[in-house]
N, C-alpha and C positions, 0 to 999 in steps of 0.2 A: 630578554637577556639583560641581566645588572652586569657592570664589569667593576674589578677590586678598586681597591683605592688605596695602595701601597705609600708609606712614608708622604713624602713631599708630591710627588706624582700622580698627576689627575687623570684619571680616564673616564671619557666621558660615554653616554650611551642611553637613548629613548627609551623610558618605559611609557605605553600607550598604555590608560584603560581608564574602558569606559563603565565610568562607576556612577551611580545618581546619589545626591546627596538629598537627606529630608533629614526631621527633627528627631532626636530621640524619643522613645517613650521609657524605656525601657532606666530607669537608675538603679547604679550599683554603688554597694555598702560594701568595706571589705570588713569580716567579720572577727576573722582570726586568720594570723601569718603565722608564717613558720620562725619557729625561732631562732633564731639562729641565721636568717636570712642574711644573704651574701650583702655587706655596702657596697652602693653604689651614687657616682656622682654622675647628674646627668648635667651639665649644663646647657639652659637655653642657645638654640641658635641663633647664629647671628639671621639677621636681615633687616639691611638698608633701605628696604622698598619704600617710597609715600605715604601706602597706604598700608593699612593691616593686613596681613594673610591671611585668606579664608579659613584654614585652619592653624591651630597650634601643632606644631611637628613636634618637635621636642617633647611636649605636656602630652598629648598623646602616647610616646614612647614611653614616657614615663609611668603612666597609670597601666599600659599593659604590662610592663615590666612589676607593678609594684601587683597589680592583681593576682601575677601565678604565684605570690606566696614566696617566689624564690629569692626575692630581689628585696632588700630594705635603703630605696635612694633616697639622697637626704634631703633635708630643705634649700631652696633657694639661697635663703639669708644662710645658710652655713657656709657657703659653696667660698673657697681661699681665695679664686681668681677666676673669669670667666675667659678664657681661650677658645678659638675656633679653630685654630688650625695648628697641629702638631708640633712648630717651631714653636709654640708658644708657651706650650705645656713644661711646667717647673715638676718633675715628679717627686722631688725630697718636700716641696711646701706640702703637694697633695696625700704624701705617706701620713704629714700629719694630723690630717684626718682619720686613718686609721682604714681607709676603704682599700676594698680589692680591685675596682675599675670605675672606668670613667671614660663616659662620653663626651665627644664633641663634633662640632658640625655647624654647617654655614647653608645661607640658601639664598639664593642670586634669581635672578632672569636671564634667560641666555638670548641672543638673536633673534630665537626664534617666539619669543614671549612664552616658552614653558619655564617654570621652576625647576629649578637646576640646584639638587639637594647632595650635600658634598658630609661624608658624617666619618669620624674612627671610631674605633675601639681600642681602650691600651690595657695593659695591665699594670697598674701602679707599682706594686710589687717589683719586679722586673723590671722596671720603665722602658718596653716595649710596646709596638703595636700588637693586636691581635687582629684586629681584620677592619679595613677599610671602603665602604663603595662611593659613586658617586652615580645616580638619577635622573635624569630627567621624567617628568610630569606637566600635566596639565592641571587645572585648580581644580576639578572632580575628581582628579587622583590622589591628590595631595593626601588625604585618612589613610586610604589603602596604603598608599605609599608609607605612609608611619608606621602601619602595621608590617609592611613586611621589613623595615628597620628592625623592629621588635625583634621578629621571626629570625632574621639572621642574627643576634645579638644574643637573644635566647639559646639557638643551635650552638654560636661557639662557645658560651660558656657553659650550658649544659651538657650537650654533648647528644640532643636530639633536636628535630625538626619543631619550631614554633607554631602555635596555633592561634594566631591573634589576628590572622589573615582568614579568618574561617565565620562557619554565618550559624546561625541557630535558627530554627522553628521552635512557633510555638502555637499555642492557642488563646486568646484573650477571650474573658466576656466582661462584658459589661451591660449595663441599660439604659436606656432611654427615658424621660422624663414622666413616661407614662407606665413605667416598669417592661418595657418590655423587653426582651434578654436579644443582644445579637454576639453570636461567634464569629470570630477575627481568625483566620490563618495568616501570620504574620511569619515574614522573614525579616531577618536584621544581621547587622555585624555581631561579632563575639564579643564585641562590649554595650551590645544594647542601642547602637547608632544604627540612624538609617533605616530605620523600619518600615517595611512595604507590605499592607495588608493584599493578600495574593487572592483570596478566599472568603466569603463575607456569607454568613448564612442567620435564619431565626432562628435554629436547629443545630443540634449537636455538632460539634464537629470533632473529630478523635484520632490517635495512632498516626502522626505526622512519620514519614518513614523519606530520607533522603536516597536519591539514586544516586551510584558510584561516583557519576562524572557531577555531580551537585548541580544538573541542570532541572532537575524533577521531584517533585513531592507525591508520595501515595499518600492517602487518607483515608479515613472513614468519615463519611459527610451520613443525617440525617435527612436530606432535602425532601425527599418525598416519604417522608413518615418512620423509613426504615433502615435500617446499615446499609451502605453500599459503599463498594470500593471506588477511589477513583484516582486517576492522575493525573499531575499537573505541570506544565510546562512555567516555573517559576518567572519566567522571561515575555514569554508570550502570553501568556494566563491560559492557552491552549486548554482544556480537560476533557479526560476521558473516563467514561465510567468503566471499569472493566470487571466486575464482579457485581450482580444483583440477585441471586438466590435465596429463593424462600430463605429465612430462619438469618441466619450470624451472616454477615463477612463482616469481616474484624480482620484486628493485629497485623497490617501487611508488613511486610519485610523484604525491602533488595536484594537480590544474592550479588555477592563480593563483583560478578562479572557483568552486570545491570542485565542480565538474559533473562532471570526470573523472578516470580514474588511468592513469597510462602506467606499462608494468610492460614485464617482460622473460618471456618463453613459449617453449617448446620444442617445443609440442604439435605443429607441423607439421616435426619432424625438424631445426630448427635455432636459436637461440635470437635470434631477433626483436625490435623493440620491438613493441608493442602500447598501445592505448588502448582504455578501458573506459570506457561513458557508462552512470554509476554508475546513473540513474535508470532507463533502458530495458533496462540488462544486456548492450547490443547492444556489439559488440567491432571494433576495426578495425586493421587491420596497418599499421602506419607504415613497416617498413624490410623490405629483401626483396636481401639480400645471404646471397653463400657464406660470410663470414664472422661471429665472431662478435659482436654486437650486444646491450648490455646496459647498466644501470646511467644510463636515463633522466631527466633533471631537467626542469625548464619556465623558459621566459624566463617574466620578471615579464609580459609583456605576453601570454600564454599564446598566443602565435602560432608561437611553435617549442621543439624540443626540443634539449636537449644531450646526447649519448650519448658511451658509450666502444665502440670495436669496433679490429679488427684485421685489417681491410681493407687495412689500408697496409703488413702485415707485423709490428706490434706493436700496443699498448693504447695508442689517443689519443684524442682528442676531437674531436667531428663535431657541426656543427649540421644539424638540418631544419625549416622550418616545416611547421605541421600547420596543417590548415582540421579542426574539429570532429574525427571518424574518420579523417581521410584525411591523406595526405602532400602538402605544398604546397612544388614547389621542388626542386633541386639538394641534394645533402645538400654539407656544404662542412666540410672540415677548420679544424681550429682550433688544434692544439700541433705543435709539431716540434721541440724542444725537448727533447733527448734517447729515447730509444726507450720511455717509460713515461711515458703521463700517464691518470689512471684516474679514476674516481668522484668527478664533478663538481658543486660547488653554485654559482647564482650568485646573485651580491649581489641586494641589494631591487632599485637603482636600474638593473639590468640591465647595467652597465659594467664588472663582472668577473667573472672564475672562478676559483675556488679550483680545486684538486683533491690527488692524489697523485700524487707526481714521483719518479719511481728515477734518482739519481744516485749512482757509485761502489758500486755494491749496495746501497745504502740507502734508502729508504723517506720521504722529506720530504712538507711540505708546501708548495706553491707557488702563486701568482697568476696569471692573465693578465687585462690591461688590452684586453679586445678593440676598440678605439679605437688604440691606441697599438700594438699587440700586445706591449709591455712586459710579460718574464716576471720575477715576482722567486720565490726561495726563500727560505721566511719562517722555516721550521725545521731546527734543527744535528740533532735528534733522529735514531733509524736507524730504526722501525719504527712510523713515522707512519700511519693511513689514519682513511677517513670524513669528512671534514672539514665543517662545514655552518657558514652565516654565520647571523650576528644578527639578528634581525628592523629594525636599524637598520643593518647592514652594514658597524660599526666590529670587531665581532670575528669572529673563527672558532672554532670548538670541534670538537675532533680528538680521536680514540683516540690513545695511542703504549704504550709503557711505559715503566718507571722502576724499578728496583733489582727485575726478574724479575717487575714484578708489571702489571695491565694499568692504565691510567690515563687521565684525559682530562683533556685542555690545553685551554689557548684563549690567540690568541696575537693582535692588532692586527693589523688588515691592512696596515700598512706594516711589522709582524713587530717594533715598539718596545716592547710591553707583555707580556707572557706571565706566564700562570702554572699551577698543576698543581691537579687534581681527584683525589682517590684515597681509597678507601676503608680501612678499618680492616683488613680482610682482603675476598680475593676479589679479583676482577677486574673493572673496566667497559671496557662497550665500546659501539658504536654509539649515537656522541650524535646528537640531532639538537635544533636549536633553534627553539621554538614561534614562529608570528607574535605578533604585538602583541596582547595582550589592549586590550577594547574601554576608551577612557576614559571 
């Protein structure tokens, strides 16, 4: 529990977590903002300590704020006066700047040797506050802790929930000296910190798929020669293998309530969807077509699925709903919109679909408004795929490459903000992006 932090008035209150900190691998470029992007002044916080802070709180808020595109904060050297606590703040000097808000904040030691982070938010404009907390943490908290500054900061001035407290999967390869290729299952923060390789194989690895509660990774591993499903305990490295059938397992997929996995199988001579009820092991065929069928997602509402197949003559997109095991329904087309629409993710609020779109031989990424059925193409890139939303449904995170090397984007769904993931050497590939960790 955070509690507010009204006007002059502190209230205090422990946030415990236990977070492990490592090196980044993962750098981010921001490639193009929106224009128009709200000013904002963040000013450094204060802190009297000795010694340095493990991390930078402030310079952290700042990069996730300036990463969703939404936010254009300015430079240090512009900043009129540096205030940490709300008597201090002049709001006529700060109009003259021209910004719509402005942060500030302080960060102490309390008694108990935790960081004790004390932060508002005002609207220049108005020269009121808009939402204030104050923190408590320990030094392994200290990142998350800025992330979820962001997150609430984000929510009051957007008007949804932030995702900068959220983790990504992906896949790394790289080689060895001697050329020889190893795949990385890598988890990390939303900004590329922190990365914990969960997964480590000389063989494929594919189809990262998070569970509800973001304690578990499905996959597709290689290890003994062929697809197999499996899943992992992100925490404990725990793994289980639970699909190994002749021919495909592929594509797994969560359902919205972490009870089942809808995957793609070949074991009856054709490649199917299926669904697996994790707990009884019992298995049920959803689709029963000549064609090929694969690359299953879940509506939020866990009543249907979205596939790709090539029943129509090429790779598009099909809904069906399911009752538990079973298929409920018509299955019913969903793109038409050039002859390639592929590996689909849809939003939290269930109102769109990302996927991959071949137009001109090239490899995009694109939307559909299934309401509207308004298709937009959000990326100029040629060798786009994977794509997966936000756990708040403001961005997408995408494989593509960039200068020969493999890389991951993420780009606003009205395609105004983007920017690029890439590592120091090697290759990533197959993002996917965690649900909401709990608040």
């Amino acid at each position: 529990m955070i509690r507010p932090l009204f006007n002059r008035s502190i209230l205090l209150v422990c946030l415990w977590i236990l977070s492990a900190k490592s090196f980044a691998t993962l750098t981010i470029d921001i490639t193009q903002g929106v224009e128009g992007a709200m000013p904002i002044a963040i000013v450094p916080f204060e802190w009297k300590g000795k010694e340095p802070l493990p991390e930078d709180v402030s310079g952290i808020i700042r990069s996730d704020l300036h990463r969703s595109g939404r936010f254009a904060p300015i430079n240090d050297d512009d900043l009129i006066s540096r205030p940490h606590e709300g008597k201090q703040v002049n709001f006529t000097d700060w109009r003259v700047l021209e910004i719509d808000n402005l942060i500030i904040g302080k960060i102490d030691l309390n008694k108990k040797g935790e960081y004790q982070i004390q932060f508002q938010l005002f609207d220049v404009i108005k020269g009121s506050q808009i939402t204030g907390y104050s923190i408590n943490t320990d030094a392994k908290g200290l990142r998350r802790t800025a992330h979820r500054i962001s997150d609430i900061i984000y929510e009051a001035l957007m008007g949804i929930r932030g995702a900068f407290d959220t983790r990504i999967a992906y896949v790394t390869l790289t080689k060895t000296s001697n050329g020889k290729k190893i795949y990385n299952l890598a988890v990390a923060d939303a900004d590329g910190v922190n990365e914990k390789i969960i997964f480590k194989s000389a063989q494929p690895v594919l189809s990262p798929s998070w569970s509800p509660d973001g304690k578990h990774l499905a996959y597709v591993a290689y290890s003994r020669g062929r697809p197999e499903l499996y899943v992992q305990n992100i925490h404990t490295r725990r793994t289980k293998r639970i699909s190994s059938y002749q021919g495909l397992n592929n594509a797994p997929a969560w359902s919205p309530n972490g009870k089942y996995l809808a995957m793609t199988l070949s074991k009856d001579g054709n490649a199917e969807i299926y669904i697996l009820d994790i707990a009884s092991n019992k298995l049920g065929r959803i689709t029963n077509n000549y064609a090929i069928d694969t690359e299953p997602t879940w509506l939020p509402d866990g009543k249907g699925l979205i596939f790709t197949s090539d029943r129509g003559g090429g790779p598009q997109l099909y809904q069906i709903g399911v009752s538990g095991l079973q298929s409920s329904g018509k299955v019913k087309r969903l793109t038409y919109e050039g002859t390639y629409n592929a590996r689909a993710s849809v939003s939290p609020d269930g109102k769109k679909v990302v996927m991959v779109h071949r137009a001109d031989r090239k490899f995009h990424i694109a939307v559909l408004d299934l309401k509207t059925e308004h298709f937009t193409i959000l990326t100029e890139s040629e060798l786009d795929e994977s794509p997966s939303f936000a756990p708040n449904g403001s961005m997408i995170i995408f494989a593509t490459e960039y200068e020969n090397q493999g890389v991951l984007s993420a780009v606003s769904v009205d395609g105004r903000a983007k920017q690029r993931l890439s590592l120091k050497e090697g290759d990533v590939r197959e993002p996917a992006w965690s649900p909401f960790k709990s608040r």
